[in-house]
C-alpha positions as CSV (number, residue, x, y, z in Angstrom):
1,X,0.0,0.0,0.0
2,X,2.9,2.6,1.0
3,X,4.4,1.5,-2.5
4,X,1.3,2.4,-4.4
5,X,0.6,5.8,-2.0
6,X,4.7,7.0,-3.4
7,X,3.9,6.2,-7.0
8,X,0.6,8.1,-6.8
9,X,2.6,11.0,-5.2
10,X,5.2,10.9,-7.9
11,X,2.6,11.0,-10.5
12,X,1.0,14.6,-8.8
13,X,4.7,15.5,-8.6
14,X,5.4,15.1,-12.1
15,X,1.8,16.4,-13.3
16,X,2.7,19.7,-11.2
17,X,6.3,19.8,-12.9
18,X,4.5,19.6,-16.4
19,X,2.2,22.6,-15.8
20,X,4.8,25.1,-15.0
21,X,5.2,27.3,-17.7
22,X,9.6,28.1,-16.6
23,X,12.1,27.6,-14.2
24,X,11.1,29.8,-11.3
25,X,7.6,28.5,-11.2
26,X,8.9,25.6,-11.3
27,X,10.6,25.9,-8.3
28,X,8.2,27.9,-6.2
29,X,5.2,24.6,-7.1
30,X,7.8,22.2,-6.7
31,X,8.8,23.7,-3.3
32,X,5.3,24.0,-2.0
33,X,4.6,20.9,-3.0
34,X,7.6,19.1,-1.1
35,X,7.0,20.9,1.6
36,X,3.6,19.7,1.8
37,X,4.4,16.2,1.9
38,X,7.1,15.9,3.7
39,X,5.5,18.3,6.1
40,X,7.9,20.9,6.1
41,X,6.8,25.0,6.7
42,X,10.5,26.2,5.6
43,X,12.8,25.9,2.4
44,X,14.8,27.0,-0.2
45,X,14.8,26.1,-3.8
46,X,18.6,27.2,-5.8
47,X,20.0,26.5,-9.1
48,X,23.6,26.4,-10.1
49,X,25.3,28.5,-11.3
50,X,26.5,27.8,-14.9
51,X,30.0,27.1,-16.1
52,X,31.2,27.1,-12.6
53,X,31.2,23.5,-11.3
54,X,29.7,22.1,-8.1
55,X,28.4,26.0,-7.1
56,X,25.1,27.4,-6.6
57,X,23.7,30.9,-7.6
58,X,22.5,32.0,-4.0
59,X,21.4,35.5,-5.7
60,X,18.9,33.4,-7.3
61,X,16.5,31.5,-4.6
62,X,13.0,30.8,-3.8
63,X,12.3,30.7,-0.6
64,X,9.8,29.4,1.7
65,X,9.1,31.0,4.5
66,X,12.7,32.1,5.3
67,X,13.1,35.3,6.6
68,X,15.3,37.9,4.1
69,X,17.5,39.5,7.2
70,X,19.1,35.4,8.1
71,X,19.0,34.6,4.1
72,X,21.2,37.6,3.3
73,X,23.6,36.5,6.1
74,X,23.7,33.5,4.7
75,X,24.4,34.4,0.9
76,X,27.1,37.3,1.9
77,X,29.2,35.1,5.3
78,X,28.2,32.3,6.1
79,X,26.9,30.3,3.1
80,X,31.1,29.0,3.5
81,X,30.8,27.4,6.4
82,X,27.1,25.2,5.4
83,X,28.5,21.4,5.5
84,X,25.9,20.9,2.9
85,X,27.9,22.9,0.4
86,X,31.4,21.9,1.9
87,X,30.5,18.2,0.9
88,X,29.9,19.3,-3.0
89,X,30.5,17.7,-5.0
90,X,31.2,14.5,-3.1
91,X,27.8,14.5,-1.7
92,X,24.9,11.9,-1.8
93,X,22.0,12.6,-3.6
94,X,20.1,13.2,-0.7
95,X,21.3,14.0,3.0
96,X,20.8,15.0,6.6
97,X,22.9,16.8,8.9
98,X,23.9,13.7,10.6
99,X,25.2,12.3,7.6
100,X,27.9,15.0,7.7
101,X,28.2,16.5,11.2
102,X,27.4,15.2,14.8
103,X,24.6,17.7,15.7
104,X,26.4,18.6,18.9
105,X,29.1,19.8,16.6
106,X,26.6,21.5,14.4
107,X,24.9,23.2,17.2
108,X,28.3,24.8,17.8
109,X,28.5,26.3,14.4
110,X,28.3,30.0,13.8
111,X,26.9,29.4,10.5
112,X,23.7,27.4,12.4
113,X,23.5,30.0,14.9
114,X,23.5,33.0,13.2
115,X,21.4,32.2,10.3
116,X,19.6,28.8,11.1
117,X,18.2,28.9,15.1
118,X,17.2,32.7,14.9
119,X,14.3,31.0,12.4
120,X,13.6,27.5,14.6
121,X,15.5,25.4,12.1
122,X,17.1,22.6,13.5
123,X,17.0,19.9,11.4
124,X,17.4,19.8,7.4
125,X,17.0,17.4,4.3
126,X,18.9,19.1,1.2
127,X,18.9,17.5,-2.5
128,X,21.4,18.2,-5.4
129,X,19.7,17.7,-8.5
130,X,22.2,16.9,-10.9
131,X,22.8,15.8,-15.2
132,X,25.1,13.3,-14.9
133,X,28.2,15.2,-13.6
134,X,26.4,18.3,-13.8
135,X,25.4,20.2,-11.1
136,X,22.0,21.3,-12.1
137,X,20.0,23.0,-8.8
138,X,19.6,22.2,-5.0
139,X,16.8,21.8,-2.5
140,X,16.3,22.0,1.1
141,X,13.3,21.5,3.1
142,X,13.9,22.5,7.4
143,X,12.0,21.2,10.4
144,X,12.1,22.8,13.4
145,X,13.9,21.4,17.1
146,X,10.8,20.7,18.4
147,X,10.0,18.3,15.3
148,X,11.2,14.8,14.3
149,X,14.3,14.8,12.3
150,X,14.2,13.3,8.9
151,X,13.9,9.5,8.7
152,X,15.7,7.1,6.3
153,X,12.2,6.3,4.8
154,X,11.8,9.7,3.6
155,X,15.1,9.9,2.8
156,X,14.7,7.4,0.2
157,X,11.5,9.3,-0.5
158,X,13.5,12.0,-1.9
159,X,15.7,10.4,-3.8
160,X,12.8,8.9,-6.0
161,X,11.9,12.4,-6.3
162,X,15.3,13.5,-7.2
163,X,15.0,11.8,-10.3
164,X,12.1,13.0,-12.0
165,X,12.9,16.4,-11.2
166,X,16.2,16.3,-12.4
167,X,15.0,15.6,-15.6
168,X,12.2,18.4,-15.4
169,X,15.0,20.8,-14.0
170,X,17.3,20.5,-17.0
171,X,14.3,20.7,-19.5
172,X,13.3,23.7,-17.7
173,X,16.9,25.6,-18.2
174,X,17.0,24.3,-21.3
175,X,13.9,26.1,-22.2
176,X,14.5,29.5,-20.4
177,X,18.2,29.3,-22.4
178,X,15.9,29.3,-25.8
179,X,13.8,32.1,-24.9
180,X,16.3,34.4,-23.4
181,X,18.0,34.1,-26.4
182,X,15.2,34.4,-28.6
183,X,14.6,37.7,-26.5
184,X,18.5,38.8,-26.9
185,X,18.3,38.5,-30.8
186,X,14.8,40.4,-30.9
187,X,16.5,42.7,-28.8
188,X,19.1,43.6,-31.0
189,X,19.0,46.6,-33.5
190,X,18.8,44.4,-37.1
191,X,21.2,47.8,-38.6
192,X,24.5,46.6,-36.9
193,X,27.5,45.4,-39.3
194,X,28.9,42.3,-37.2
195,X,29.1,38.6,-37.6
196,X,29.6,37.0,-34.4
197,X,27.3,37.1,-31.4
198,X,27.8,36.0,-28.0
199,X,25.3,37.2,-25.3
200,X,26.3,36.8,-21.4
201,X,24.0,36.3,-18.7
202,X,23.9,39.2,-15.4
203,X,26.9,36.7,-13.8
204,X,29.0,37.5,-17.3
205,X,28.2,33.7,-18.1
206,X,27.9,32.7,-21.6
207,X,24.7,31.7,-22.6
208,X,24.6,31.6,-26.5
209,X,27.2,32.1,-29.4
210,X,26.3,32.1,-32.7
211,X,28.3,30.1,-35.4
212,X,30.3,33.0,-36.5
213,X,31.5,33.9,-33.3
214,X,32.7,30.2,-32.3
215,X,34.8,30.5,-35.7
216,X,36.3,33.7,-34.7
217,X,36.8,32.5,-31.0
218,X,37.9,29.3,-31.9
219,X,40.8,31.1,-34.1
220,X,42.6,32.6,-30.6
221,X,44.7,30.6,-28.9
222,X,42.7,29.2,-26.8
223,X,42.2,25.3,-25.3
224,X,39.1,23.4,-26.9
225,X,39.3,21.4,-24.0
226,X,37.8,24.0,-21.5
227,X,34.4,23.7,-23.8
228,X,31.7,22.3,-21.7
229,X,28.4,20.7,-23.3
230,X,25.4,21.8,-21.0
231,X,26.1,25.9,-20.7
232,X,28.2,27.3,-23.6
233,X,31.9,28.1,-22.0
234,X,33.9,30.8,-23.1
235,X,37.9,29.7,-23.6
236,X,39.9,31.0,-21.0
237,X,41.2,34.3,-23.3
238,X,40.1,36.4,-24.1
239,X,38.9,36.7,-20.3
240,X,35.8,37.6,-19.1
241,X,37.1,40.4,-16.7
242,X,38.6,42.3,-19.8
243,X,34.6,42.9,-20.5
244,X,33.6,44.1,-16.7
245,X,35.2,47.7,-17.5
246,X,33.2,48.3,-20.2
247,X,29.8,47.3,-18.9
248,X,30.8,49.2,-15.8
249,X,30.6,52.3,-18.1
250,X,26.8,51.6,-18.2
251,X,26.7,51.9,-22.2
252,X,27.1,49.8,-25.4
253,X,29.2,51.0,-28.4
254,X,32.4,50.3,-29.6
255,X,34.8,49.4,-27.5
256,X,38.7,48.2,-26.9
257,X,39.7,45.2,-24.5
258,X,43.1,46.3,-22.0
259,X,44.7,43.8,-20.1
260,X,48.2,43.0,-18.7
261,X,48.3,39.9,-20.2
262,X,49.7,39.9,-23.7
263,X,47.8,36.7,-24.3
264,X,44.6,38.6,-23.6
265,X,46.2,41.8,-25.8
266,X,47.2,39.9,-29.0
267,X,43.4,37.9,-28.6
268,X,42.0,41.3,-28.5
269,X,43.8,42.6,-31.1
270,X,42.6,39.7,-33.4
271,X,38.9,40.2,-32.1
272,X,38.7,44.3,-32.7
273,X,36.4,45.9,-33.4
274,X,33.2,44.5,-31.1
275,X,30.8,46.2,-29.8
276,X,29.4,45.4,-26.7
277,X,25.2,46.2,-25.4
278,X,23.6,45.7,-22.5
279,X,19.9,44.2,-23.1
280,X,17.5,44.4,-20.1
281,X,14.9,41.4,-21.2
282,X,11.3,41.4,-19.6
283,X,12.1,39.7,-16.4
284,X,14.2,42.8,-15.5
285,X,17.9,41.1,-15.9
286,X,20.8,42.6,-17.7
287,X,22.4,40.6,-20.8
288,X,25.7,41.8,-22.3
289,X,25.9,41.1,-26.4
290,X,29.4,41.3,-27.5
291,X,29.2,41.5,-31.4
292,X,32.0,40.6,-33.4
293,X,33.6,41.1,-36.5
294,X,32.6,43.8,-38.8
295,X,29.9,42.0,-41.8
296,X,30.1,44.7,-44.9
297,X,27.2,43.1,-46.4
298,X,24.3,44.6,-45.3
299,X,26.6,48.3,-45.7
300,X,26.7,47.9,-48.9
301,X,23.2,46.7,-49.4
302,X,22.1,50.0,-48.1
303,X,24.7,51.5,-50.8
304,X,23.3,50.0,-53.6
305,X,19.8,50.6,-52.7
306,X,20.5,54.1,-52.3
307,X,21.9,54.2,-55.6
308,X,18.8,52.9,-56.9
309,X,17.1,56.0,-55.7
310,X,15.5,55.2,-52.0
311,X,15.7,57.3,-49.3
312,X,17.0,56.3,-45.7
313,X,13.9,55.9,-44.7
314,X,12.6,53.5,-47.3
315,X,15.9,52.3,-46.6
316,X,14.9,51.3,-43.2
317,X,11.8,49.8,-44.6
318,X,13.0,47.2,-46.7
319,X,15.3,45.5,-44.1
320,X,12.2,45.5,-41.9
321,X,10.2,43.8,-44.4
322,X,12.9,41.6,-45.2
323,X,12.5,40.4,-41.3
324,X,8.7,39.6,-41.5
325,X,7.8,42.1,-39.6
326,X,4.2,43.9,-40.5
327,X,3.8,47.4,-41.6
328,X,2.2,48.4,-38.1
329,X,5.3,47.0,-36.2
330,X,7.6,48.4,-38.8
331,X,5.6,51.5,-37.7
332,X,6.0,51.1,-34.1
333,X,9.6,51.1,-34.7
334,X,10.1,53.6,-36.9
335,X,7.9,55.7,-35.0
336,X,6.0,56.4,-38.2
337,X,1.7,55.6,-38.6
338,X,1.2,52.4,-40.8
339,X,-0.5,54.8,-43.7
340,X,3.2,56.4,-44.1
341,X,4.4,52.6,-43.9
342,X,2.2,51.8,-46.9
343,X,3.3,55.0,-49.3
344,X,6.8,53.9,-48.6
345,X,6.1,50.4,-49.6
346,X,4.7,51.8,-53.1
347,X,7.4,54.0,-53.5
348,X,9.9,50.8,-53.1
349,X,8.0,48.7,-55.1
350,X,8.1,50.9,-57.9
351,X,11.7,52.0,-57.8
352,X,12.8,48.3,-57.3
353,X,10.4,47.2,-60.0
354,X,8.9,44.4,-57.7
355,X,5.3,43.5,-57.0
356,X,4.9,42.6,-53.4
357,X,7.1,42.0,-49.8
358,X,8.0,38.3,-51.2
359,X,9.7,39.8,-54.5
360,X,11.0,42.9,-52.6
361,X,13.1,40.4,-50.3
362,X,14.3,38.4,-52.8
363,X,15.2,41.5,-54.6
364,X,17.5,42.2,-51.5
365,X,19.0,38.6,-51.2
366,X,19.8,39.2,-54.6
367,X,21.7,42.5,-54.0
368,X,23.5,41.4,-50.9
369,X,24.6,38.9,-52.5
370,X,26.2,40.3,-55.4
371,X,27.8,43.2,-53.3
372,X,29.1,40.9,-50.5
């Protein structure tokens, strides 16, 4: 009967992973729902942080019931001292603070007294939730001294858990990587003469590189080796700290990469010109797009069609068409009504001697392609 009851539960646990919608509702309905049956009031829900093994983002947490004064303790002293995240990435699946620490010795802890008792948390079950060697995100659900610690049984509870929402975790980050980068490309103004693209996340983590950037990285000196599958790795040069001096300038535009390493200078070199811009996306987190290497095809494009008699504003219009986009949101971002979209449209049709948007893109394949 207690066999059929855990199945039933893992069922309900992996019908409420399937009607999230992304990662952070995922962890908030995940984290109630634990919480629920293991009868837990308190937890925390973290993910990792990408590229950097066997460590968690503690900037980015859902929390349950855990009071923001102890958590920020936590994240900014005393997050080194937790034996849960001493023991990564040795650590079981699943553990209790007697599997890594007599509790005298953990009542003794300035880490457990200055950000655990203040909040009547005594004892704790924490998960890792890993892909393969990957660390993926980590959970831990608290109980109070005056409750029963956490028994084997519901250890082993967890660990069934674990791996369904593993699986859900990764196809969940794997997801939000898509969209953000959807959102970074959308983001971008289409008018910039670059090749190579590589966005970075608020952590200046890669999170996307487009084909021509990897060739142009991938021509540095650099070690293929430090390439990681899951989260797209940046080779060690050029470094990521070269960027933190421009973003800290708070704009985009053209920029130069100074560093005392000549490694990092000659790389630099080779990479010049690149533009870097900071995208805030709809969730209110920055993105840094580096662009690289200057593309003289869509220049000249704009050459040629001037020379064919359009204006820069018809200009404008034709690369906009040539995205998909209709003539009210090529009004929206030209700041310009749709009827003034539509008199430029004839005006392009009949200077280009085309019929419609279909032949007026083709018209502009054409072109770049014979200028580029």
């Amino acid at each position: 009967m207690t066999n059929i009851k855990n199945i039933t539960i893992i069922e309900n646990l992996s019908r409420t992973a399937l009607e999230c919608s992304d990662t952070d509702e995922f962890r908030k309905e995940i984290l109630r729902f634990l919480s629920g049956w293991f009868g837990c009031e308190q937890g925390i829900f973290l993910l990792a942080r990408p590229n950097c093994p066997d460590r968690f983002n503690l900037n980015s947490v859902v929390k349950l019931n855990i009071v923001e004064k102890y958590w920020r303790n936590f994240r900014e002293k005393y997050y080194k001292f937790s034996p849960f995240l001493k023991a990564l990435p040795f650590a079981k699946t699943v553990m209790t603070v007697d599997d890594l620490i007599p509790y005298k010795a953990y009542e003794n802890l300035e880490y457990y007294n200055e950000t655990l008792k203040p909040q009547s948390i005594h004892h704790e079950l924490a998960v890792q939730f890993r892909s393969g060697k990957i660390l993926l995100g980590g959970l831990a659900l608290y109980r109070s001294k005056n409750e029963r610690n956490f028994s084997s049984t519901e250890k082993s509870k967890m660990e069934q858990a674990a791996f369904y929402l593993s699986t859900a975790l990764e196809r969940f980050i794997l997801f939000d990587k898509v969209c953000k980068v959807q959102e970074i490309i959308n983001s971008i103004c289409t008018d910039l003469p670059y090749k190579g693209l590589i966005a970075l996340d608020d952590r200046l983590e890669p999170i996307y590189m487009n084909d021509e950037a990897r060739q142009l990285v991938s021509s540095l000196d650099t070690d293929e080796d430090n390439w990681q599958n899951y989260f797209i790795s940046l080779p060690n040069n050029p470094n990521r700290q070269c960027i933190k001096p421009v973003k800290a300038n708070g704009r985009g535009g053209d920029a130069g990469i100074k560093n005392n390493d000549s490694t990092a200078e000659k790389n630099a070199v080779e990479m010049a010109p690149f533009q870097l811009r900071v995208v805030r996306t709809s969730r209110g987190s920055e993105i840094s797009v580096i662009l690289l290497g200057q593309n003289e095809s869509k220049p000249n494009a704009c050459k040629k069609l001037a020379e064919l008699g359009l204006t820069k504003r018809e200009i404008e219009v034709v690369f906009l068409v040539s995205e998909g986009l209709k003539n009210s949101e090529i009004g929206q971002k030209l700041f310009i009504s749709e009827y003034t979209v539509e008199n430029h449209l004839r005006s392009i049709y009949e200077k280009l001697s085309v019929k419609n948007r279909t032949s007026l893109a083709c018209e502009l394949s054409r072109i770049t392609r014979t200028d580029h």
